[in-house]
Structures are given as C-alpha cells and as structure tokens.
C-alpha positions as CSV (number, residue, x, y, z in Angstrom):
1,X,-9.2,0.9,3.8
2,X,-6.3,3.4,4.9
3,X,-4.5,3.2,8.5
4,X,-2.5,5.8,9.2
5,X,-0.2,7.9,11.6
6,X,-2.0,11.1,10.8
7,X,-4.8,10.3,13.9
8,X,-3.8,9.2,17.1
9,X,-1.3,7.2,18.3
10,X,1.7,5.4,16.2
11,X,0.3,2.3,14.8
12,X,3.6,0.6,13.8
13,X,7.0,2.0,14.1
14,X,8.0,1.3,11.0
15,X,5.0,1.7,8.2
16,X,3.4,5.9,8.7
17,X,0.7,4.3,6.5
18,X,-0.8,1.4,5.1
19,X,-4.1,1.6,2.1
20,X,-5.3,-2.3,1.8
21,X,-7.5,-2.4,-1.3
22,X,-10.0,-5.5,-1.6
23,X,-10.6,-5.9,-5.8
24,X,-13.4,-8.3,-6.1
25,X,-14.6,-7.9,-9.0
26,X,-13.6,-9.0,-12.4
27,X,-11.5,-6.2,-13.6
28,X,-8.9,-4.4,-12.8
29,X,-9.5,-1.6,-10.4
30,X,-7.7,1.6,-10.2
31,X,-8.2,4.3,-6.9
32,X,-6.9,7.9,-6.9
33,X,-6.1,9.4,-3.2
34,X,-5.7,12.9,-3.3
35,X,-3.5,13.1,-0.3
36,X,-1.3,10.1,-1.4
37,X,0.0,11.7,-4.3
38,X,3.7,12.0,-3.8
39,X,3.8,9.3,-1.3
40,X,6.2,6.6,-0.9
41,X,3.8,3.6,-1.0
42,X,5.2,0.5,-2.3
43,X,3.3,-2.9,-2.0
44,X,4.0,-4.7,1.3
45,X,7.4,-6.6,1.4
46,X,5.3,-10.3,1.8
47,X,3.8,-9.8,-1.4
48,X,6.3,-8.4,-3.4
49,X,8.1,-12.2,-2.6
50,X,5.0,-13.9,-3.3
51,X,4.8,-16.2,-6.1
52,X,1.3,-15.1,-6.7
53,X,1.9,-13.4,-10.7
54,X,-1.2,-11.3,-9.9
55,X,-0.8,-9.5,-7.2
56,X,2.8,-8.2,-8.1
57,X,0.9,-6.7,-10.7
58,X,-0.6,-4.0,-7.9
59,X,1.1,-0.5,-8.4
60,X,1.0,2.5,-7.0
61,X,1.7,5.7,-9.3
62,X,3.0,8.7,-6.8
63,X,2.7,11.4,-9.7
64,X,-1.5,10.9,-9.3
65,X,-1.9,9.0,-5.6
66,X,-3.5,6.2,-8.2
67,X,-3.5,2.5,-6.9
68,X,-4.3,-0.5,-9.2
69,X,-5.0,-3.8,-7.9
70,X,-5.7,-6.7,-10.6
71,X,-8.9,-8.7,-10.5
72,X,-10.1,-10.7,-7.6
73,X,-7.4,-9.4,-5.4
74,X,-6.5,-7.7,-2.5
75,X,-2.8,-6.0,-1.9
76,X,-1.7,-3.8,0.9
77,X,0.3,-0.8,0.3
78,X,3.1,0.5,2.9
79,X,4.3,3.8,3.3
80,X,7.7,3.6,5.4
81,X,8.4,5.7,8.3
82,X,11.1,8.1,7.6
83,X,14.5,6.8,8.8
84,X,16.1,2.8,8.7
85,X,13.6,0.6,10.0
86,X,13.1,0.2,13.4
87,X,13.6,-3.7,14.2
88,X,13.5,-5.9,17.3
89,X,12.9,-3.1,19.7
C-alpha cells in the first residue's frame, strides 16, 4: 500500500510518502517501485526502536526502488518531507 503527496491534499506535514508492505507469507519478500528509485525511504522511526530483530531487518535499496520485508511481517517505509520536520504546529 503507498500514500502519498503526489494526489491531493498533504497527508502529513512531515512524511511526502509512506509504502506499508504486509509479508505474510513464509519468505522473505522483495518489491521493486519504479518511481521510488532514488527515494529517501527509510523504515518508520517506531520500528527502527523496536526490539522486534525481524522487522529491522526491512530495507529499502534506493539504487533499484526495491523493498524487502522479512517473513510474516509488515513494516512501513517513510519518505520525509524536504526541510527539518515540522513538529507541534
């Protein structure tokens, strides 16, 4: 699933895009995004403090737009907003 800035209204004021990817099956799963390649995406600040092993193991490679998510998991990608964060507007 992708949410992005690109149609309509600003969703968030901080993230220009999110791609949430929901792995249920029993491999590893890999996604190329033609229009993500050299994006900024990074997995989403909550889960790159989680103390879940498995999902820090979700990447995104910018050189190919490719996301991996691990087995039986599902990890949200953010691409940031260009400029500082905007907070506690």
């Amino acid at each position: 699933m992708r949410i992005s800035d690109k149609v309509g209204a600003d969703l968030d004021r901080d993230a220009k895009s999110l791609v949430i990817i929901f792995n249920g099956s029993d491999t590893g799963q890999s996604i190329s995004l033609a229009d993500t390649v050299k994006g900024q995406f990074k997995l989403h600040g909550v889960q790159q403090t989680s103390d879940d092993d498995v999902v820090l193991q979700s990447k995104f490679t910018q050189k190919t737009g490719t996301f991996f998510v691990p087995a039986l998991t599902t990890a949200v990608f953010v691409e940031q907003q260009p400029g500082p964060p905007v907070r506690g507007q």
